[in-house]
N, C-alpha and C positions, 0 to 999 in steps of 0.2 A: 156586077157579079156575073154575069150572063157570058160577058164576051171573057172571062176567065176562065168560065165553066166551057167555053167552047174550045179554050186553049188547052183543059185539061184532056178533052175528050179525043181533040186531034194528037196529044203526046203520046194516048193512051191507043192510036192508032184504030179510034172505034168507030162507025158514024154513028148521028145522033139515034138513029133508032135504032142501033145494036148495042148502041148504050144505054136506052129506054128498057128494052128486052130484056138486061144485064139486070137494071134494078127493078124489074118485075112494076112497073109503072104504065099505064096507060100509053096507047098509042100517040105520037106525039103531043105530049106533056111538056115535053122540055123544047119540039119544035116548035110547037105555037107561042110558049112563052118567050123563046128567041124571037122569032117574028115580029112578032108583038110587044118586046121589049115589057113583059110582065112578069111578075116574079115568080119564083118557085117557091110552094110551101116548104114552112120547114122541116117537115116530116122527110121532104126528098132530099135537103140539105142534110139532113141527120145520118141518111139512107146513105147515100154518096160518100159521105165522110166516113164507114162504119164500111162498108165496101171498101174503100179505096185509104186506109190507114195510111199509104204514102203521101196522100192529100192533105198539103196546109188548110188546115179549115181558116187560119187568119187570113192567111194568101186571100181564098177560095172568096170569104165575107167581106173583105175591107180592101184587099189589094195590096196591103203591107208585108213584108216577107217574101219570099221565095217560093215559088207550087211547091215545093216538092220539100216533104217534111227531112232535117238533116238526121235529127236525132230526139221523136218527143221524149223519151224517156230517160235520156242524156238532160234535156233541160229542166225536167221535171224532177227529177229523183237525185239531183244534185244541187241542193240549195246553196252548198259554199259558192260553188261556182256562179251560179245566178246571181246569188243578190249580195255578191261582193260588191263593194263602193266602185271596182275599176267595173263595172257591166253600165252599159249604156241604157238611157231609158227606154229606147224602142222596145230594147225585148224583153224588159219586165212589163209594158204594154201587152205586148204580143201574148207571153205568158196569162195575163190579168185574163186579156179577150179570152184566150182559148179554154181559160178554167170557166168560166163565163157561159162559153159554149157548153160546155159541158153539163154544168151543173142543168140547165137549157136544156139541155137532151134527157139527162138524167129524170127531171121533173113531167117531163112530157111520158114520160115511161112511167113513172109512178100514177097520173093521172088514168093509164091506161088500164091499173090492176083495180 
């Protein structure tokens, strides 16, 4: 995930600590965990993903998909389309993960009230 998160960051033409600064995150947080090949909590995943709405979060977690989100609300808020018999299973996968994710973020946020 790491070396994804460093492809997002170079697309996004930032370096790593102008994109630390960006999500209001501690001083190299995300360089030592590069470094170091350690992970990011998922609070900064949550962060990133919620910032940067053009970010595949499935991309971003798993490496399936595309970076760069084409349309979530085209896939989302269009069930005919999606879970018609001709849709392939990758992206009702991809779909599953990112509600997944979601739901994942969402509870972490209610944990917090």
């Amino acid at each position: 995930m790491l070396e994804r998160l460093k492809e997002f960051i170079v697309y996004k033409n930032f370096s790593i600590r102008k994109f630390e600064t960006f999500l209001e995150i501690g001083n190299g947080t995300i360089s030592r965990a590069i470094k170091h090949n350690k992970e990011i909590g998922s609070d900064k995943i949550a962060k990133i993903c919620e910032l940067f709405p053009e970010l595949n979060p499935i991309w971003l977690i798993t490496g399936r998909g595309q970076m760069l989100n084409t349309s979530e609300t085209n896939i989302l808020n269009e069930p005919e389309e999606v879970y018609g018999l001709d849709k392939n299973v990758e992206q009702l996968l991809e779909i599953i993960e990112l509600q997944k994710f979601k739901i994942r973020k969402l509870e972490e946020e209610l944990k917090k009230k």
